[in-house]
N, C-alpha and C positions, 0 to 999 in steps of 0.2 A: 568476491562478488559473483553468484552465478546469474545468468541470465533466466528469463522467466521458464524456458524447456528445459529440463536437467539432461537430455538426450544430448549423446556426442553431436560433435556438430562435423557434416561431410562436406565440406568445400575447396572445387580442386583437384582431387584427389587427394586431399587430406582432412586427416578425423582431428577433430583435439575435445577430448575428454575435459568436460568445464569444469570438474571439482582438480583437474591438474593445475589448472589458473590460479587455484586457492584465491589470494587475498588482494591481488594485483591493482596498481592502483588503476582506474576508470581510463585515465590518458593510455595505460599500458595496453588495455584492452581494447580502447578503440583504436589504437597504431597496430592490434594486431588483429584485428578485425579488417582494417582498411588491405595490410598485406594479402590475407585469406582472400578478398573480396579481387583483387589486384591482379592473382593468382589465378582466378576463377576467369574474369574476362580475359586475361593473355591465354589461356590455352583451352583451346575448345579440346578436351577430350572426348574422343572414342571411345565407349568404356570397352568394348571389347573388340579387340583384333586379332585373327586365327595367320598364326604361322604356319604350314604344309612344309612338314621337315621330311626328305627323301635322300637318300643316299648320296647321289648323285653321281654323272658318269661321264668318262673321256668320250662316249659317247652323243655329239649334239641329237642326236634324233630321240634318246631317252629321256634330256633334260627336258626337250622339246614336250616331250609327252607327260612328263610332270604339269609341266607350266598350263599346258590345256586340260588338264585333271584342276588343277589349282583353281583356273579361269572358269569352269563348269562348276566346280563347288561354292565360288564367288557369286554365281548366279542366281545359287540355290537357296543359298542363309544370308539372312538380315542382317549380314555383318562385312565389315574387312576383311579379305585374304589374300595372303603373302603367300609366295613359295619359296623355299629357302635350302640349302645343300648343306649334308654332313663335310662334302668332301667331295673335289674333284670337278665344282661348278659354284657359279657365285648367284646370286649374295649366300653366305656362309648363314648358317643358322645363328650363330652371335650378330652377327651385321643385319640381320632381318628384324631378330628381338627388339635391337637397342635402334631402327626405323623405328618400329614401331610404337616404341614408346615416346622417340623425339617428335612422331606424329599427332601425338597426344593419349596415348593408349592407355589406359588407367588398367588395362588388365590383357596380357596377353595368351591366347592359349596357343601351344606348343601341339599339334596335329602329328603326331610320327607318321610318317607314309612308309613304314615297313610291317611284314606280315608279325613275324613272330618275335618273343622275345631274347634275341643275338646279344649281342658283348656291346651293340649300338644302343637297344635301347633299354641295357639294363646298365651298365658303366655310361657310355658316351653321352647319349642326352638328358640324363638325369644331372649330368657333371653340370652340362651347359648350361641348362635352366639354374641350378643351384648358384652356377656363375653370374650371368643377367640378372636372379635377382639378389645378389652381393652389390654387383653395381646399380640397381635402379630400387632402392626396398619403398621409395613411395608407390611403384607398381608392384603387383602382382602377376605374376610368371608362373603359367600350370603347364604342365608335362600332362597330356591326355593319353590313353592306353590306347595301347594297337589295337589293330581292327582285324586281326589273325582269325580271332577266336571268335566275330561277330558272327550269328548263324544266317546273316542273309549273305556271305560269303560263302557260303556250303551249299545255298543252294543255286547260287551261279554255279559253280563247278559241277552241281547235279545238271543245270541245263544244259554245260559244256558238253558232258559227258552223254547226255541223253540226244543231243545234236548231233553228236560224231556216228553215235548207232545206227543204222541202215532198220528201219521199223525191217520188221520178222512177219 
């Protein structure tokens, strides 16, 4: 029995494809109607929450200055953000994911806050994300690329530079 839209149905954060139902009988369908529906009001998702993944450092004055990069970026986009540590500061970038998603996060994007691509964010956070989303596959979990190679970072460094010069 399909339902009158043949289009998957999003409820949740969950799809279910209505020709997967095949031939179920009516009670099956409305007991699993009422679950999706159940589903939907217990958890308000976020659909999207940005993790700030940064190294992090024995240093409290550096973690410090993540956390107000974090809170300045929070400002800026119409979204949730976290800040989260490879290492050496907490919450751990695994412990920020799996917040985020017992938050309600139906999708969370992975922000690296490192410049280039290191043995971090070409082995390590790839691993991680790969990890969260083994434990959570009703979400989705993206690894975003560095911002190394972004060119309005070239041209802060022109400003730097053009700042430091004594005009001629």
């Amino acid at each position: 029995m399909l339902l009158v839209d043949p289009a998957p149905l999003v409820v949740g954060g969950f799809t279910v494809h209505q020709e997967a139902l095949g031939s179920l009988p009516s009670e099956t369908l409305v007991g699993l109607w009422r679950f999706v529906v159940s589903m939907e009001v217990g958890v308000r998702r976020q659909p999207v929450i940005v993790v700030v993944a940064a190294h992090g450092s024995r240093a409290p004055a550096a973690n410090d200055a993540h956390q107000r990069v974090v809170d300045a970026l929070a400002t800026m986009v119409d979204l949730p953000v976290a800040s989260a540590y490879l290492e050496l500061a907490e919450p751990s970038i695994p412990d920020a994911i799996d917040a985020a998603i017992a938050s309600g996060a139906a999708t969370v994007l992975v922000l690296p806050y490192f410049l280039h691509p290191g043995r971090h964010l070409t082995d390590d956070l790839p691993q991680i994300v790969q990890d969260a989303s083994g434990r959570h596959p009703a979400a989705a979990v993206e690894l975003l690329a560095s911002f190394g190679s972004e060119p309005g970072l070239l041209e802060i460094l022109v400003a730097q530079v053009n700042a430091a010069v004594p005009n001629s």
